[in-house]
N, C-alpha and C positions, 0 to 999 in steps of 0.2 A: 674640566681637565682636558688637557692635549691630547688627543690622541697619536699614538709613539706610533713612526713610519717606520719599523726594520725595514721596509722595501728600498726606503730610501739614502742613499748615503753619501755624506760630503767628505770628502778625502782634504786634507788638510796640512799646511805646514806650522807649528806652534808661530813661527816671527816671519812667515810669507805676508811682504805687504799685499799680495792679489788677494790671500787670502781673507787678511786682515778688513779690505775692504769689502770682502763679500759679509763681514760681521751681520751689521745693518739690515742687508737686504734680507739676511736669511729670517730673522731676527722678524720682519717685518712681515712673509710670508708665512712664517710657524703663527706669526699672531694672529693674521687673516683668514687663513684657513683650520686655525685651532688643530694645527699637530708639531711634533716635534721630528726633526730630520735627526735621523742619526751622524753622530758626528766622528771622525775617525783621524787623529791625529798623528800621522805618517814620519815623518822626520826623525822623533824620537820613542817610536812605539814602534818594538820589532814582529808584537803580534799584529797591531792593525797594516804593517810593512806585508805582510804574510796575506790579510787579508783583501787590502789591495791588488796585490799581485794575481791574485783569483781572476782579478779584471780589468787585468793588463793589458788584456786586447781588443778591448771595447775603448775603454780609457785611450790607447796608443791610438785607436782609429780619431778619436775624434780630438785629440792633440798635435794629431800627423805626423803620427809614426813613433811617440813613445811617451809611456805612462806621464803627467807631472800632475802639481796641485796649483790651484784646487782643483781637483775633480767631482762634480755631481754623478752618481750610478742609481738608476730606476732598475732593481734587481729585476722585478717582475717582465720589465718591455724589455730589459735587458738593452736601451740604451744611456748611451752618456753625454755630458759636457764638460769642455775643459778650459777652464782660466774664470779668470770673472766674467760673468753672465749679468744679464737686466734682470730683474722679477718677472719679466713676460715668458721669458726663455726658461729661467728654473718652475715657475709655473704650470709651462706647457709640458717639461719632463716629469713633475710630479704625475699631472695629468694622464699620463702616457702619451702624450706627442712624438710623433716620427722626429728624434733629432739626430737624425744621420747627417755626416757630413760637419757635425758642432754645429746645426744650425736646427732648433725647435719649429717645426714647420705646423702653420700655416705662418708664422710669424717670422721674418727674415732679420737680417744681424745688417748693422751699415755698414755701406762698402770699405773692405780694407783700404789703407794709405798704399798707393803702389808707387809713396816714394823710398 
């Protein structure tokens, strides 16, 4: 049986295609590591809206400059990541990985389009 991460949690929009694409991955990492991420469905939930907002400045840091979904939160490191991530990235934030910056470090993100 999975073992349940309260530590951990995906912030969510019910019909956010970023979201919707993070299905999979997560899906794939709860499998491998035999636990379940908590899941908090934001849009239309004005309690997990509330609970969210607990970690709106963490969330906001690593969106650049304000809360959206999806967002992953490691209550414990008390860091975050925001948008769709790789499985190395939500990984290294289960893990507790430094992801300051939205970026899971020792593991780096490919360079933005700076067109």
């Amino acid at each position: 049986m999975a073992t349940k991460r309260a530590d951990i949690i995906e912030f969510y929009g019910e019909t956010c295609p970023h979201c919707l694409s993070m299905k999979p991955v997560i899906k794939k990492i709860e499998k491998n590591k035999d636990i379940e991420i908590t899941k908090l469905e934001v849009w239309n939930n004005t309690d997990n809206q509330a609970t969210m907002k607990k970690y709106e400045k963490i969330i906001g840091e690593a969106c650049g400059g304000f809360a959206a979904v999806p967002a992953f939160v490691n209550t414990t490191t008390n860091q975050a990541l925001c948008g769709a991530h790789d499985e190395v990235d939500l990984v290294a934030l289960i893990d507790g990985g430094d992801c300051s910056g939205n970026v899971c470090k020792p593991h780096t993100k490919m360079p933005k389009d700076n067109a």
